[in-house]
LOVO-592844 format. One line per 5 residues: number of its first residue (from 1); their letters; for each residue x, y negated, z negated of N, C-alpha, C. Coordinates in steps of 0.05 Angstrom, whole numbers. Last residue first. Example, Ala and Ser with C-alpha at 12.3 -4.5 7.8 and 13.67 -1.06 7.14 Angstrom:
BEGIN
2 = SA = 257:45:-142:273:21:-143:258:-1:-157 | 264:114:-156:246:90:-156:264:66:-156 .
This chain:
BEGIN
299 = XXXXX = 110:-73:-1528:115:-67:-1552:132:-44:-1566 | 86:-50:-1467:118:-70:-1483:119:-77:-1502 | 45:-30:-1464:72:-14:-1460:96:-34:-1472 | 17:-66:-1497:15:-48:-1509:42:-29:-1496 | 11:-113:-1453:25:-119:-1485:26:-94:-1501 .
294 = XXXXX = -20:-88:-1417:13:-90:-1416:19:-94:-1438 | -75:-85:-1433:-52:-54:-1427:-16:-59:-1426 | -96:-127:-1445:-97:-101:-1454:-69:-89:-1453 | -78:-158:-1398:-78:-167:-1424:-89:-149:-1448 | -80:-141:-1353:-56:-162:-1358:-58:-165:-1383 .
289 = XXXXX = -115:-100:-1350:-93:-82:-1339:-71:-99:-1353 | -160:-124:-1358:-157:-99:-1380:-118:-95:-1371 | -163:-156:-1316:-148:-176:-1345:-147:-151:-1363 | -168:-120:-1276:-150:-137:-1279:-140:-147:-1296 | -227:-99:-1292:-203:-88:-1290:-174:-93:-1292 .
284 = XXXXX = -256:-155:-1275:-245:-141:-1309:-218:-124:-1311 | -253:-151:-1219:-238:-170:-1232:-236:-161:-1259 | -276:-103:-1214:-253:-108:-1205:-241:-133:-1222 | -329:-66:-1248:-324:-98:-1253:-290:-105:-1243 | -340:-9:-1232:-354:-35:-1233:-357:-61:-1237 .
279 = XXXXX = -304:30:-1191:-298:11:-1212:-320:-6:-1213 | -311:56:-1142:-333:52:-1156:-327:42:-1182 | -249:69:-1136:-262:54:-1122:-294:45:-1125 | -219:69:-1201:-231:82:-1175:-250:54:-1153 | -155:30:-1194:-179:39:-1211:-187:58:-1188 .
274 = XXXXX = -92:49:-1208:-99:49:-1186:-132:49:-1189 | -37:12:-1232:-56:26:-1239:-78:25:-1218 | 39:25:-1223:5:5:-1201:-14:16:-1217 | 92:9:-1247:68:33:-1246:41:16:-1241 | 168:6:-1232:135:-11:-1234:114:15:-1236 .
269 = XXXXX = 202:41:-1245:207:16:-1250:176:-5:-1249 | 192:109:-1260:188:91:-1251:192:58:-1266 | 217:157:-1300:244:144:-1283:222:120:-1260 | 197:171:-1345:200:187:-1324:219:177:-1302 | 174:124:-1371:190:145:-1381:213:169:-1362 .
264 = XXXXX = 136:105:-1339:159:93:-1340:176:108:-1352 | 96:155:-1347:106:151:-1324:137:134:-1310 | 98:141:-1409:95:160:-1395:108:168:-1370 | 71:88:-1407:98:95:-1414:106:126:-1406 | 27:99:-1382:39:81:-1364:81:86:-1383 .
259 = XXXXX = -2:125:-1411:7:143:-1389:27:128:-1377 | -1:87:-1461:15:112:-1459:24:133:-1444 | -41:57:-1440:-14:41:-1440:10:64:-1444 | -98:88:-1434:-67:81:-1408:-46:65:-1416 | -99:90:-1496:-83:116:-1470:-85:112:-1445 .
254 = XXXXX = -103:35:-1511:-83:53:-1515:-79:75:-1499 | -144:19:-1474:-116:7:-1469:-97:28:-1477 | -183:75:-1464:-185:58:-1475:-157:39:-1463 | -194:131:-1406:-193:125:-1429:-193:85:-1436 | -154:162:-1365:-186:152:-1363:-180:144:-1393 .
249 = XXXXX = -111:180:-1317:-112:176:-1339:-137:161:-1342 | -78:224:-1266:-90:197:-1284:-96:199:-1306 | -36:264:-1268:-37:253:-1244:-62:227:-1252 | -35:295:-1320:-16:290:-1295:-17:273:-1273 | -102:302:-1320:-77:310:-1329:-46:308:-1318 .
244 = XXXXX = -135:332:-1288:-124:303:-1278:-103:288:-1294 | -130:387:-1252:-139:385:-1265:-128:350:-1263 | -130:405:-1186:-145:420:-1202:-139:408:-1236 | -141:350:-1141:-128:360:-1163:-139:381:-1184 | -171:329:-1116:-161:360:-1096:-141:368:-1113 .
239 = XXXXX = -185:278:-1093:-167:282:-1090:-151:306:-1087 | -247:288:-1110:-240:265:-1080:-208:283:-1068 | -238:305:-1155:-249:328:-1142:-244:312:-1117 | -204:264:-1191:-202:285:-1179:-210:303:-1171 | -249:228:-1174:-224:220:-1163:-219:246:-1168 .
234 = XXXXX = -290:242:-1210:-305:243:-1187:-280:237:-1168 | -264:240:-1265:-274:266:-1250:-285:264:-1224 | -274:183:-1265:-239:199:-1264:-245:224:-1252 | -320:176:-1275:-305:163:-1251:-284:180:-1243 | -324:201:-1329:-341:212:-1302:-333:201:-1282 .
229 = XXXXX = -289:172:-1360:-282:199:-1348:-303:207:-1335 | -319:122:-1361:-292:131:-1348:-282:150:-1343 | -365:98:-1368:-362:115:-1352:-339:131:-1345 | -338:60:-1406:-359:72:-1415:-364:110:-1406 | -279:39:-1396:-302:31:-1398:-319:54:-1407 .
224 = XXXXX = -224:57:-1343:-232:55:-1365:-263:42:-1366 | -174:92:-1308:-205:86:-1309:-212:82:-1339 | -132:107:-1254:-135:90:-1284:-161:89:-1279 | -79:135:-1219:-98:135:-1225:-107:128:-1254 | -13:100:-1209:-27:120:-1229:-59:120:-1229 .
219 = XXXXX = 40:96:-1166:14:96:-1170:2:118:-1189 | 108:71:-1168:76:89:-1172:62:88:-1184 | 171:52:-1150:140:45:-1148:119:68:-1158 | 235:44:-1167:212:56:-1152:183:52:-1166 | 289:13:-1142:271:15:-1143:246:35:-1149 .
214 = XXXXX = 360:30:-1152:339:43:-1132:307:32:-1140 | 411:-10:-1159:391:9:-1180:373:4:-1156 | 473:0:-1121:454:-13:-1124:428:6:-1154 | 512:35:-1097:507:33:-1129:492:21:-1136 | 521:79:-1037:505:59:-1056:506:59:-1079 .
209 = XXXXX = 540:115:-1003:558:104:-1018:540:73:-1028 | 507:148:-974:501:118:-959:536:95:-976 | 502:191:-1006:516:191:-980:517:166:-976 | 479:168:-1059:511:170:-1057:515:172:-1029 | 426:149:-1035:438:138:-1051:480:144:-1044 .
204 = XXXXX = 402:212:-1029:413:195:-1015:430:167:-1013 | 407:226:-1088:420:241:-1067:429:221:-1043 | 378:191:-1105:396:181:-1112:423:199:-1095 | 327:220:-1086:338:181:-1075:371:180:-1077 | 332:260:-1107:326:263:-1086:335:237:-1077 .
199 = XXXXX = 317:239:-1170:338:257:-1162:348:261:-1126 | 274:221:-1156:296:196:-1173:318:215:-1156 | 236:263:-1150:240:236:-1132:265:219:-1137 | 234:282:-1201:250:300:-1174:253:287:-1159 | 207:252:-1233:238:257:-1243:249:270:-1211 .
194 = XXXXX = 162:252:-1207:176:232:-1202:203:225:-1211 | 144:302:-1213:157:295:-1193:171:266:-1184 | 132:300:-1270:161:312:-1265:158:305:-1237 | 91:268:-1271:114:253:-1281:146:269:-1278 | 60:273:-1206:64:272:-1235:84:265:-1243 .
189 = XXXXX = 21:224:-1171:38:236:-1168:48:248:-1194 | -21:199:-1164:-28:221:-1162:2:240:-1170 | -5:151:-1103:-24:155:-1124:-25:192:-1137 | 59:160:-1077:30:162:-1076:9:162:-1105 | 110:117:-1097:105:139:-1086:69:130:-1094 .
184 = XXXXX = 162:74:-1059:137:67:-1066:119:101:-1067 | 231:58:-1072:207:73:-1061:188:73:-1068 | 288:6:-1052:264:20:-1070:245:46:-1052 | 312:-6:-1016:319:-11:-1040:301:-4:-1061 | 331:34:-962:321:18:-975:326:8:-1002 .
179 = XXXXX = 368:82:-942:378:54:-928:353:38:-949 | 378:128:-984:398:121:-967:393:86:-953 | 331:129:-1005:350:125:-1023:375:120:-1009 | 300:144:-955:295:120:-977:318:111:-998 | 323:192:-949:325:174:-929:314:140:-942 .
174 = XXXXX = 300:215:-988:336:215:-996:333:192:-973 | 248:221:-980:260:215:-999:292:197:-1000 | 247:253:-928:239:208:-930:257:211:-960 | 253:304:-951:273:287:-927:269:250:-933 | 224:311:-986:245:313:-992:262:294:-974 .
169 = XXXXX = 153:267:-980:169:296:-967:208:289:-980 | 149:217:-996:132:235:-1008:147:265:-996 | 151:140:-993:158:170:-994:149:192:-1002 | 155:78:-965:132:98:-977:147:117:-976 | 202:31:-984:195:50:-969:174:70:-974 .
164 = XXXXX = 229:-40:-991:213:-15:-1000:206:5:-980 | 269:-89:-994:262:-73:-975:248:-45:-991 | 279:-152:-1022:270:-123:-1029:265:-117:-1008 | 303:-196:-976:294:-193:-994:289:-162:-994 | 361:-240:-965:342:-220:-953:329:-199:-981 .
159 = XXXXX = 350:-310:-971:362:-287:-972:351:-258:-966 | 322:-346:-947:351:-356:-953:365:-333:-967 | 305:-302:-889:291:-316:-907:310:-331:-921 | 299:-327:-827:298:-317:-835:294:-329:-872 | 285:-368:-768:281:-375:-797:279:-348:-811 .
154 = XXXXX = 306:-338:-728:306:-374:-725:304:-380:-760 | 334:-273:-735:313:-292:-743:323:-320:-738 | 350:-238:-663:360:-258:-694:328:-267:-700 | 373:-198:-619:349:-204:-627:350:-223:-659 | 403:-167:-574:405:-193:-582:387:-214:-606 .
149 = XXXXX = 350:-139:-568:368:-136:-545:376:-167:-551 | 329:-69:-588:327:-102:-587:352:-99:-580 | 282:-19:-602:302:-29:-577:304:-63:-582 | 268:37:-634:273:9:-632:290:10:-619 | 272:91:-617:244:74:-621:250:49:-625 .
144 = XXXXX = 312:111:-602:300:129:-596:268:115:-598 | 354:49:-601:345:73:-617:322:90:-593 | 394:7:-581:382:13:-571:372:51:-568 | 414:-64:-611:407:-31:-615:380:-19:-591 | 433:-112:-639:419:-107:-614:420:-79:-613 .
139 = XXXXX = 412:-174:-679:413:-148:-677:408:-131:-651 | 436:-218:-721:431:-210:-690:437:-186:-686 | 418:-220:-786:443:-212:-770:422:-216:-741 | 387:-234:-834:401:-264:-816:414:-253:-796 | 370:-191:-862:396:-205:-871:406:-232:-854 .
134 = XXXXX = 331:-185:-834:321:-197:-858:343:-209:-868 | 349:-153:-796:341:-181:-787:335:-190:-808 | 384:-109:-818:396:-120:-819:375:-154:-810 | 320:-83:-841:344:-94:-855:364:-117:-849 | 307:-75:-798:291:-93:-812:314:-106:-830 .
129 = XXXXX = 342:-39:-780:335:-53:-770:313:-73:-776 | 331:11:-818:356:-5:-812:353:-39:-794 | 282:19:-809:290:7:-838:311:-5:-832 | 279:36:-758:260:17:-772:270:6:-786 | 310:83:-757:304:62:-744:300:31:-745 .
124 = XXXXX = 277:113:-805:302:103:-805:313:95:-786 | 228:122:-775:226:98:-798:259:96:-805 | 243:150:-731:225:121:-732:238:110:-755 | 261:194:-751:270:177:-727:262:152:-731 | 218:215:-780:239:210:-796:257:183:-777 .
119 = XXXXX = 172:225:-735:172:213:-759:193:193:-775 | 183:235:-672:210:250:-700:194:220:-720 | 136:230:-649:157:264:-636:164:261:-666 | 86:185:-678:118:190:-663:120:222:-663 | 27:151:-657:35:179:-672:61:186:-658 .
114 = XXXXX = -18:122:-631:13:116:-644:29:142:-659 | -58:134:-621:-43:133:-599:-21:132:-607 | -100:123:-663:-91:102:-645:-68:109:-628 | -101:184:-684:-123:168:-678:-123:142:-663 | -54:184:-701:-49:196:-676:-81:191:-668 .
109 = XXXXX = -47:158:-742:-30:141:-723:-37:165:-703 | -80:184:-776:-92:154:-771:-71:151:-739 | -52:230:-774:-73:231:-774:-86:205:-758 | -9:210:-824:-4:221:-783:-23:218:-765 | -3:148:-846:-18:173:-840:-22:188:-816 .
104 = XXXXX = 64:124:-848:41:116:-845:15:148:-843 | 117:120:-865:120:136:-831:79:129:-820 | 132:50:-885:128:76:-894:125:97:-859 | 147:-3:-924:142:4:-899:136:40:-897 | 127:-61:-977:134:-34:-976:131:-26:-938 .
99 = XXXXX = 140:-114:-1005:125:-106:-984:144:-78:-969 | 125:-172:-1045:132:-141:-1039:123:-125:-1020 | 127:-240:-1055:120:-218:-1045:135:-188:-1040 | 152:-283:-1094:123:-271:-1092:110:-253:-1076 | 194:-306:-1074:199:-285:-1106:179:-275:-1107 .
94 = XXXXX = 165:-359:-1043:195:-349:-1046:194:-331:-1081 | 124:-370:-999:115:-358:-1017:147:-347:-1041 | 143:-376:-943:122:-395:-951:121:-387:-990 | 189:-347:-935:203:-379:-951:171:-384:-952 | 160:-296:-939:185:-300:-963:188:-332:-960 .
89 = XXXXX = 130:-303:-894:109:-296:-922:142:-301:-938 | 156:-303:-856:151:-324:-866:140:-318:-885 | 200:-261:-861:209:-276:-867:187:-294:-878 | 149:-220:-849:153:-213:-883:184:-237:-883 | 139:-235:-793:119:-235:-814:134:-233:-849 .
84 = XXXXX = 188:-218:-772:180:-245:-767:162:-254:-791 | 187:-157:-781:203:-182:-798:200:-214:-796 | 146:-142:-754:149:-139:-773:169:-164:-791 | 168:-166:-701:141:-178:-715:145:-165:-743 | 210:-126:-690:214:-155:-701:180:-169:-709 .
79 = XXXXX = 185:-78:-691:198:-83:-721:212:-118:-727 | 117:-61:-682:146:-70:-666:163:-83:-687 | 69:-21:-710:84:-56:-710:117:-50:-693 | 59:25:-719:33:5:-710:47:-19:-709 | 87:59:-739:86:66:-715:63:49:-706 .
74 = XXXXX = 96:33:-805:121:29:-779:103:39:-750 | 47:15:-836:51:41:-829:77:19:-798 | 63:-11:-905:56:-23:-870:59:5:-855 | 26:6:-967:54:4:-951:50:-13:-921 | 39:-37:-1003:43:-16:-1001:28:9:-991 .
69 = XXXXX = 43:-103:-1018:27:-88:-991:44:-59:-991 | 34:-149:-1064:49:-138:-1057:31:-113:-1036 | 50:-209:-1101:29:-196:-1089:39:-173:-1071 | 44:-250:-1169:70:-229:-1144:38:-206:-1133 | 28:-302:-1190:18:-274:-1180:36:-256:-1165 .
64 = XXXXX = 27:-362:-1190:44:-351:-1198:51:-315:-1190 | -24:-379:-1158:-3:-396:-1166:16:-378:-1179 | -73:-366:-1103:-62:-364:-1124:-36:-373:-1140 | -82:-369:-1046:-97:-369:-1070:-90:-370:-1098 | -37:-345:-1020:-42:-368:-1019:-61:-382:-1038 .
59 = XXXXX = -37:-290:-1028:-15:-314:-1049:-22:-337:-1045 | -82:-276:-1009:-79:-270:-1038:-53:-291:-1044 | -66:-287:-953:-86:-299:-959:-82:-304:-993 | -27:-252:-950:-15:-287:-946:-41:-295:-959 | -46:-208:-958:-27:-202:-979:-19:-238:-973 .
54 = XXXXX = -76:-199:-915:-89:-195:-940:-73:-212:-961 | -45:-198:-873:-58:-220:-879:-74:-222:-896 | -17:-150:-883:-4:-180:-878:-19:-200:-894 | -52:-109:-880:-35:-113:-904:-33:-143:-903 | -129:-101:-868:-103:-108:-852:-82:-121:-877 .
49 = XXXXX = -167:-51:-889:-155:-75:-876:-139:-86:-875 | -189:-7:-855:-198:-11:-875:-197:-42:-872 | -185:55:-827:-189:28:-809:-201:5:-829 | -118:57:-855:-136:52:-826:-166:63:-831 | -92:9:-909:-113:34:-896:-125:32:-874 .
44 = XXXXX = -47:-25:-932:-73:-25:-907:-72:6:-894 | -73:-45:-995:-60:-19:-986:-67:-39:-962 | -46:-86:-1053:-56:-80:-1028:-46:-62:-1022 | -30:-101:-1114:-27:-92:-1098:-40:-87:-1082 | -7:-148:-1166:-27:-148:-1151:-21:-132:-1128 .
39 = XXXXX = 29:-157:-1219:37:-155:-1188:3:-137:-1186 | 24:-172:-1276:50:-181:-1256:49:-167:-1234 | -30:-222:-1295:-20:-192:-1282:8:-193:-1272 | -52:-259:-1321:-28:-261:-1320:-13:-226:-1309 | -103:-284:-1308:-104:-256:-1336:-66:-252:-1332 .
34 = XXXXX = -97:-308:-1259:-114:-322:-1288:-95:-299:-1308 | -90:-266:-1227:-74:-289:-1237:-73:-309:-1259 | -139:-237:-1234:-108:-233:-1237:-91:-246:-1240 | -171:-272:-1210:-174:-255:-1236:-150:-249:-1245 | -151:-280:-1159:-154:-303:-1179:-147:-299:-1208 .
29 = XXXXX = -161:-228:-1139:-137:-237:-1132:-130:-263:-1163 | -214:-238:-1139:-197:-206:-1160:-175:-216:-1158 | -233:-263:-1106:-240:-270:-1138:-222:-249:-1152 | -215:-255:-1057:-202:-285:-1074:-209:-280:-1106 | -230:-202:-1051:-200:-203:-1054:-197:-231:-1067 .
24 = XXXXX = -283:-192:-1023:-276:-192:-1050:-246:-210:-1073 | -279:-191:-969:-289:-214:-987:-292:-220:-1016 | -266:-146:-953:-247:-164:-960:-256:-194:-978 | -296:-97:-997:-294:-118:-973:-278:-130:-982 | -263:-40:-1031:-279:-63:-1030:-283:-76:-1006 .
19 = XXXXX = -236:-2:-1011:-258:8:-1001:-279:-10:-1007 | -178:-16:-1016:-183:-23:-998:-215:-15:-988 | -172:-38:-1090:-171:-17:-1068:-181:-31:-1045 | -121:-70:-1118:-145:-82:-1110:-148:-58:-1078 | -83:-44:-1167:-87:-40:-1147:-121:-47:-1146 .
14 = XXXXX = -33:-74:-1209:-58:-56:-1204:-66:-63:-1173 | 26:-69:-1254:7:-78:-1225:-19:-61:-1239 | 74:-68:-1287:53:-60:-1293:36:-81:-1269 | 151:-61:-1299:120:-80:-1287:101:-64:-1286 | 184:-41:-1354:169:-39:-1336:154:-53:-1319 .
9 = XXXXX = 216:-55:-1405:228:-65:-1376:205:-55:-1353 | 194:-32:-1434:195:-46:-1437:199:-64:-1422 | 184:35:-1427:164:12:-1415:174:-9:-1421 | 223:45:-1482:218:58:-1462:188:37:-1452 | 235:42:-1531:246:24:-1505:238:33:-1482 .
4 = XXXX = 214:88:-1564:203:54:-1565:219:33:-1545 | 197:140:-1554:229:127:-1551:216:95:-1549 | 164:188:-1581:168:163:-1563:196:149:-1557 | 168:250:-1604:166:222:-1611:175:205:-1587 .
């Protein structure tokens, strides 16, 4: 039996894929906002499109919407532009953005030259040092990959906001749970690994001597309508899952509002519903996700 508190406290997103054009994004973005979604998510996928300015454009469009970029790959940005960018998107936009950082796809970053020796090096680098510029500190460090030399925000934000991290290997894990405030995991992921993820953060968590509550993020493959389990089947053969059970969910409100408890069950604080990319109506999707599906996990 269920545990009827369970989702209640959950956010419930969805994910505007990156295999649409960008010219899509005002009307799905809108849709969403209209339909009262609580968080709208962006990827930037190489060579797809670009997080930042996806994610200013989308709030700028819109009036209440929390918008959010999971993830920024660290070995494509110098970490004070990084923060330059996610102060002003915080005072233009203040409580309305999320914005995840991650080691990024090896693959992609060694296709631009960017591809690091120590992965791990980087992004705990990175994080620390986002950190402290988001906090208003002058920061001068001179890492294995970041180097600043006296380096402050002029306009940071009036406080320093959520710091998120993409994770997926044991090591980022705990390294997430050690210097960020959340983690953002992959589409696909199941509900016991996301019990093993909690476990793994919170590892890191104690070394760091943190009590803070750890964030975490995931992505659930979602498909509904007519076609929906032939979509869903065409994601997991894309994806390489031998069955999809665990990792999405196809069906009506009711059984994604029950994977989504499900998953919140499991120890996630937000669950992105992730459609397929041959979704036929993006903006529908949206008001299925704000006005379907949520009033059903939070009941």
């Amino acid at each position: 039996m269920t545990d009827v508190t369970v989702g209640r406290g959950v956010r419930v997103g969805a994910v505007f894929v990156p295999q649409l054009p960008p010219e899509r994004l005002r009307a799905v973005a809108q849709a969403a906002d209209q339909a009262g979604l609580d968080e709208l998510w962006l990827w930037e996928d190489c060579f797809l499109e670009s997080g930042i300015t996806a994610v200013a454009a989308a709030l700028a469009w819109t009036e209440r919407l929390t918008v959010a970029v999971g993830l920024l790959p660290v070995p494509l940005r110098n970490v004070a532009i990084t923060a330059m960018e996610l102060a002003t998107l915080h005072r233009l936009f203040p409580g309305r953005a999320r914005v995840g950082v991650g080691h990024g796809v090896q693959d992609w970053m060694g296709q631009v030259g960017a591809r690091a020796e120590s992965p791990m090096a980087l992004l705990r680098e990175q994080l620390t040092a986002l950190r402290a510029l988001l906090s208003g500190e002058r920061v001068t460090v001179s890492g294995r990959y970041v180097r600043l030399d006296g380096v402050a925000l002029d306009w940071p934000p009036p406080r320093r906001p959520e710091l998120l991290s993409g994770a997926t290997g044991d090591r980022t894990l705990r390294l997430s749970g050690e210097v960020a405030d959340g983690t953002i995991l992959t589409g696909g992921t199941t509900p016991a690994q996301v019990r093993r993820a909690r476990g793994l953060i919170d590892e890191g968590r104690a070394k760091a001597g943190r009590t803070d509550h750890h964030q975490i993020v995931v992505y659930l493959h979602a498909a509904t309508g007519p076609d929906a389990a032939a979509r869903m089947e065409a994601e997991r053969v894309r994806w390489g899952y031998d069955v999809i059970d665990g990792h999405g969910v196809a069906g009506n409100a009711e059984a994604v509002a029950g994977a989504v408890r499900t998953w919140a069950g499991a120890g996630a604080d937000t669950v992105v519903l992730q459609p397929t990319p041959d979704d036929p109506d993006p903006e529908a999707f949206m008001a299925f996700v704000a006005q379907e599906v949520t009033p059903l996990v939070r009941n």
